[in-house]
N, C-alpha and C positions, 0 to 999 in steps of 0.2 A: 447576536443574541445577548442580549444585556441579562446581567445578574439580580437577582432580587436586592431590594434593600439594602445595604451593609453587608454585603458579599461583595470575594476579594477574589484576585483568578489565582489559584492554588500554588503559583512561584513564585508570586511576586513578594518582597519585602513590607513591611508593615512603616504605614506613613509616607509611603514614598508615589507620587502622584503617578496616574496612569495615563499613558498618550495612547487615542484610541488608534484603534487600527484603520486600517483603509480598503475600501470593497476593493480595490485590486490586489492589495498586498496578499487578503485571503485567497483570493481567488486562482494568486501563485502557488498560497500554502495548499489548499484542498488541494488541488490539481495535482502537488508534487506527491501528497498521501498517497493519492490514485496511482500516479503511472509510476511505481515502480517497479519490481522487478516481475509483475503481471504480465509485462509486454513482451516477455521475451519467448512469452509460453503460449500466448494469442495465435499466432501461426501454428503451431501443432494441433492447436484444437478445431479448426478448420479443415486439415488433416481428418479429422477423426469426424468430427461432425458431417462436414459438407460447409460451402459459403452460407445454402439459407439457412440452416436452423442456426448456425451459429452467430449471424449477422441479426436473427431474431432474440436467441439468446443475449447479447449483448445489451440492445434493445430493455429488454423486460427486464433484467437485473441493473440496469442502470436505473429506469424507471423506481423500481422497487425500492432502491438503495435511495431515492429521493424523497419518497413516502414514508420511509424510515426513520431519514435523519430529521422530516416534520416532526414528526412523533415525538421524540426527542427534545425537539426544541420546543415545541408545545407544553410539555408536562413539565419541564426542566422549568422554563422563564414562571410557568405557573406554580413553582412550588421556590423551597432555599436555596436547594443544589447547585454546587457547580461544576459539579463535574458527572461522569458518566454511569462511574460508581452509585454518586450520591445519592444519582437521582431513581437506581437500583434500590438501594437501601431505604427511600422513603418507600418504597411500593412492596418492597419483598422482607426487607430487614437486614442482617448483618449478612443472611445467607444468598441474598444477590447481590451485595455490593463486591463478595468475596468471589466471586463466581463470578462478575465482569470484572473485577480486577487480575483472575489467574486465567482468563480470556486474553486480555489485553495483552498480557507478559505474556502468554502462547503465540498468539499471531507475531505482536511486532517481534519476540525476540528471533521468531523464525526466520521474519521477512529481513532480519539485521543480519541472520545468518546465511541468507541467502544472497545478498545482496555482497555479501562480500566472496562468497563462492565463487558469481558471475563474474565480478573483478579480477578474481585470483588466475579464472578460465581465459578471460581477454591478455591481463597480462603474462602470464607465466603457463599456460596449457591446463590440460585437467591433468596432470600427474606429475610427480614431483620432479622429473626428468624430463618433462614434458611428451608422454606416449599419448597416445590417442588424437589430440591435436594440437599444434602449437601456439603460444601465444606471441603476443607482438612482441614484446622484450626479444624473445628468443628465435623472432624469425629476423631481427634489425642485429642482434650482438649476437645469437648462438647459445650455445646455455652454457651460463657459467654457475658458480653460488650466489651472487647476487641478484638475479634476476628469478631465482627457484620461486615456486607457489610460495611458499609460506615467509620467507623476505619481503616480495610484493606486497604481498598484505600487510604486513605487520610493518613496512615503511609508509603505506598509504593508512593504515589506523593512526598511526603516532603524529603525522607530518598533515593530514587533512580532517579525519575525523575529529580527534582529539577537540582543536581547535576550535569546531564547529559545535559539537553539544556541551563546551562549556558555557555556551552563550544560554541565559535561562528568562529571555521572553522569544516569541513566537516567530511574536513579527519582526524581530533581527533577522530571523533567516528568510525573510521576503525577497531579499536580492540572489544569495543564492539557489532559492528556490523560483527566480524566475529565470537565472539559468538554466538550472533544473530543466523548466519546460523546455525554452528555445533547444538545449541540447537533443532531446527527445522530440522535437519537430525536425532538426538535422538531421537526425537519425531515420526517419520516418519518410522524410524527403528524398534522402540518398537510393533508400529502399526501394523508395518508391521507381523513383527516374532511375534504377537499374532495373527494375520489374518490367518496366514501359518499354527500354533499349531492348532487352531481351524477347519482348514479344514481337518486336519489328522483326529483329534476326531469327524469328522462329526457335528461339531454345526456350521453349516454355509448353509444358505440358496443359490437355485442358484440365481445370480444377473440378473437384468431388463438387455439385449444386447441392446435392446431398449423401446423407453419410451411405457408404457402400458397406456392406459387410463382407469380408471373405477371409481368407486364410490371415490374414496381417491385422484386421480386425474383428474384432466379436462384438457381441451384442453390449454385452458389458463392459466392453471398449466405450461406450456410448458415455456410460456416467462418471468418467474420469474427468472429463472435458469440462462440467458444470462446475465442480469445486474450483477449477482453474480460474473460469473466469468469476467468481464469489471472491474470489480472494484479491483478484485485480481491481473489485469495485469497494472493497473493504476498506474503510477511511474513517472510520465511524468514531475510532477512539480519539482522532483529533477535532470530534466536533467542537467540542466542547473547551479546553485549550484555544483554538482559533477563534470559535464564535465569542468568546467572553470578552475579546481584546476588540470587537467590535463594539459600535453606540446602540445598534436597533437589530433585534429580530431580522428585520424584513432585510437587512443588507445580507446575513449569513443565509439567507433562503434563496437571492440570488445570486450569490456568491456558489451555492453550491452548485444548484442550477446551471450556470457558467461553465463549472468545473467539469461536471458530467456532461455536458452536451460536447463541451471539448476532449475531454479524454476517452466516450465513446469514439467521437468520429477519427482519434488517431488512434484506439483499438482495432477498428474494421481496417483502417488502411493499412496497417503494418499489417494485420495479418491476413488481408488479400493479397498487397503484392508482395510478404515476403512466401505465400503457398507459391503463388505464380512463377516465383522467381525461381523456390528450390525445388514444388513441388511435393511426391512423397518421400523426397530424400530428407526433408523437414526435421530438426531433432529437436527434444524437448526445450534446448534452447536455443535460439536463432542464432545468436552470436556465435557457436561453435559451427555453425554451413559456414560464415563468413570466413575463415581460415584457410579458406581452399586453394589452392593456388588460381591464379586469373591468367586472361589468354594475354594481358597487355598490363604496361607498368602503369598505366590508368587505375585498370581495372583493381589494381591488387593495392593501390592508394587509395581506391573510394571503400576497400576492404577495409582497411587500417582506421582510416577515420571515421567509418558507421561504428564497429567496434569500440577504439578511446570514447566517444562522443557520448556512446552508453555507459563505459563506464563510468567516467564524469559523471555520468547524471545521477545513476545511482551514488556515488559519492557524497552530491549534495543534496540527495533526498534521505539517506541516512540521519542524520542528526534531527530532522523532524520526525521519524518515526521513533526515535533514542527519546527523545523529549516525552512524550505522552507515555512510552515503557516504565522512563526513573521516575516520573512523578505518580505512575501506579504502584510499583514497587516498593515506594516510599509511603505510601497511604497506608500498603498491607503490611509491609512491617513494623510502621513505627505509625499506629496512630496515634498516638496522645503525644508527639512529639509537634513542635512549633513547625513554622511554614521552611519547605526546604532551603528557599534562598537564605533563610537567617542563620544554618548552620552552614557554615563552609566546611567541614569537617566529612557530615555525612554524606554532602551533594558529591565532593571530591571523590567520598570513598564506593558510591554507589554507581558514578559515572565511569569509574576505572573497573569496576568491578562489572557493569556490564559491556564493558569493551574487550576486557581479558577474556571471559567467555564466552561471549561470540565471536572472538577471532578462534579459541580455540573448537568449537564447537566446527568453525566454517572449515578449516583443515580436517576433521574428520571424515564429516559428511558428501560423500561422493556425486548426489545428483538433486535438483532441485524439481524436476517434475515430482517424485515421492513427498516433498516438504510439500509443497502446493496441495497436493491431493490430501496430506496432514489436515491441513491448514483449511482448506477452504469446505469440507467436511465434516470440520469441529469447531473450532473458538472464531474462526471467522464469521460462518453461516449463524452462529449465536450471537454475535456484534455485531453483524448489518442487520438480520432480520427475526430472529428469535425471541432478544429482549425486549429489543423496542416495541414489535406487536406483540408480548407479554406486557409492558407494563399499559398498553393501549387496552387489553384487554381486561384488567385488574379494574382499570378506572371503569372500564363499560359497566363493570359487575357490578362497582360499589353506588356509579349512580343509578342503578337498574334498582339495587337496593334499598336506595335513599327513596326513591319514586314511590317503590312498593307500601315502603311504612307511610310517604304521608295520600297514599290513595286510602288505606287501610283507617289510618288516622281522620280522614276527612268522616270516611265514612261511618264512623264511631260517633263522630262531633256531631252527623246529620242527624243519623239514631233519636 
């Protein structure tokens, strides 16, 4: 998506030449927006739903979320904007740019909190002693102080995050972010051929084709499930960020295209065979069935590395979602201030400041099926599909408008 005119991408330095990006480098970046920590929640909503409607829900809101980000890119490339905000503000005024920029900071800071949740769970258990289940640290050394929830994390913010969202263009993080993927295809893969093992051996239950209702579900069980996956396809706030660092429109339109056909079809698959595998023992997050102990020192090694492999990935999907949060965060507080790369002052102080508090926010917050259900119900469902067919619809009216005076006008002149 190229910029109008003498439009800059909102990090970059002034004067300093821009090397464009490359249809694959995006194609890592969308894709890592996508699968984040979404995937972990795909299998319980198959749970809930049943395979079909949820293999068609995924389907439809993928679709959706492509129609969207046209939208977007349509109005955007046709107006100054560059950013997502902006392109809010031409259509609405100060009071939608403000409104998808405390969107923006809702979603990602969530998905930052979440993400490091997931982390804290894989490594160190979900409790600070590790009760409920353990994590890898502390099933290899035993639980000492150093391997506690809240050491893990805050040795993995300082010694991996840090590092990573001090970098301030996009496409620097195209290599970790094609780790990113391959990690989340390992992980998908292992799942997968332990799904496949387990249904030779017979330990695999048959799965819900559709949703059942009974004592463990209710009816209203049903719309928990939709915000889940709304919040897995929500990528929206990096259109704009990634597509600028592109030459042409037409690359960021297949570039996303790419991304969604790929990160539906490893949505259905992880969460078919990870249903197959646990069934309705299924918990809100995958990664916590993986814990269990296995019948053989195989089994309980391809446990260990489905687990690291995820957390990795969210690791290096972190700092892309960090990226689009500081540079909203920094519009809404400081707009009459110059581009953030030229102050090192407040990027330093803005980037520390949203690491402090979502590491502390993630020691808090006990469970991320409740964040998701936040999330993909509110500031999410407004970022994929609310704004964008608002300002679609803002335009319909003003040329319905335009038309109207010069039908009116013709007919004046015939007179």
């Amino acid at each position: 998506m190229s910029p109008a005119v003498g439009a800059r991408v909102p990090l970059l330095p002034k004067n300093k030449p821009v090397r464009r990006a490359t249809v694959s480098g995006a194609v890592f970046n969308v894709s890592t927006s996508i699968i984040g920590a979404g995937i972990m929640s795909i299998p319980a909503t198959l749970k809930v739903l049943g395979v079909i409607p949820a293999f068609l829900l995924i389907v439809i809101i993928a679709f959706l979320a492509d129609v969207s980000v046209e939208f977007l890119m349509r109005f955007t490339h046709s107006g100054e904007s560059t950013t997502y905000a902006g392109v809010m503000r031409e259509s609405f005024g100060q009071v939608g740019s403000v409104a998808t920029q405390i969107c923006v900071m809702i979603t990602n800071l969530g998905c930052l909190i979440m993400y490091q949740i997931i982390i804290g769970d894989v490594l160190s258990g979900n409790g600070s002693s590790g009760t409920g289940h353990s994590g890898v640290l502390q099933e290899w050394f035993g639980i000492q102080w150093w391997n506690s929830r809240d050491i893990a994390i805050l040795f993995t913010l300082v010694f991996i995050f840090l590092p990573l969202v001090l970098l301030r263009r996009v496409e620097s993080l195209k290599y970790s972010s094609a780790i990113a993927v391959l990690l989340a295809v390992v992980f998908v893969g292992i799942s997968s051929a332990m799904a496949i093992y387990a249904i030779f051996e017979g330990k695999t239950s048959n799965p819900k084709l559709i949703p059942s209702l009974d004592k463990q579900t209710s009816f209203f069980d049903l719309f928990t499930a939709v915000p889940v996956i709304v919040t897995a396809f929500t990528f929206h706030f990096n259109v704009h960020p990634i597509g600028f660092e592109l030459g042409k429109p037409s690359d960021m339109i297949s570039a996303v295209r790419i991304s969604l056909v790929l990160c539906a079809a490893i949505y259905f698959s992880i969460g078919l065979f990870g249903y197959l595998l646990f069934g309705d023992a299924i918990m809100s997050d995958i990664l916590v069935n993986f814990d269990k102990s296995s019948d053989s020192a195989m089994g309980a090694l391809l446990n260990d590395v489905v687990r690291l492999s995820y957390a990795l990935h969210l690791m290096l999907v972190f700092p892309l979602l960090n990226f689009s949060l500081r540079v909203n965060l920094d519009e809404l507080l400081f707009p009459k201030k110059p581009l953030l790369a030229t102050d090192t002052r407040r990027f330093v102080i803005l980037t520390l400041g949203l690491l402090v508090f979502s590491y502390l926010a993630a020691i808090a917050f006990p469970n991320i099926w409740y964040i998701f259900q936040f999330l993909g119900s509110t500031s999410a469902v407004c970022l994929a599909f609310i704004f964008p067919g608002a300002i679609v619809l803002r335009y319909s009216l003003i040329d319905m408008k335009i038309q109207a005076n010069l039908l009116n006008s013709n007919s004046v002149y015939y007179i």
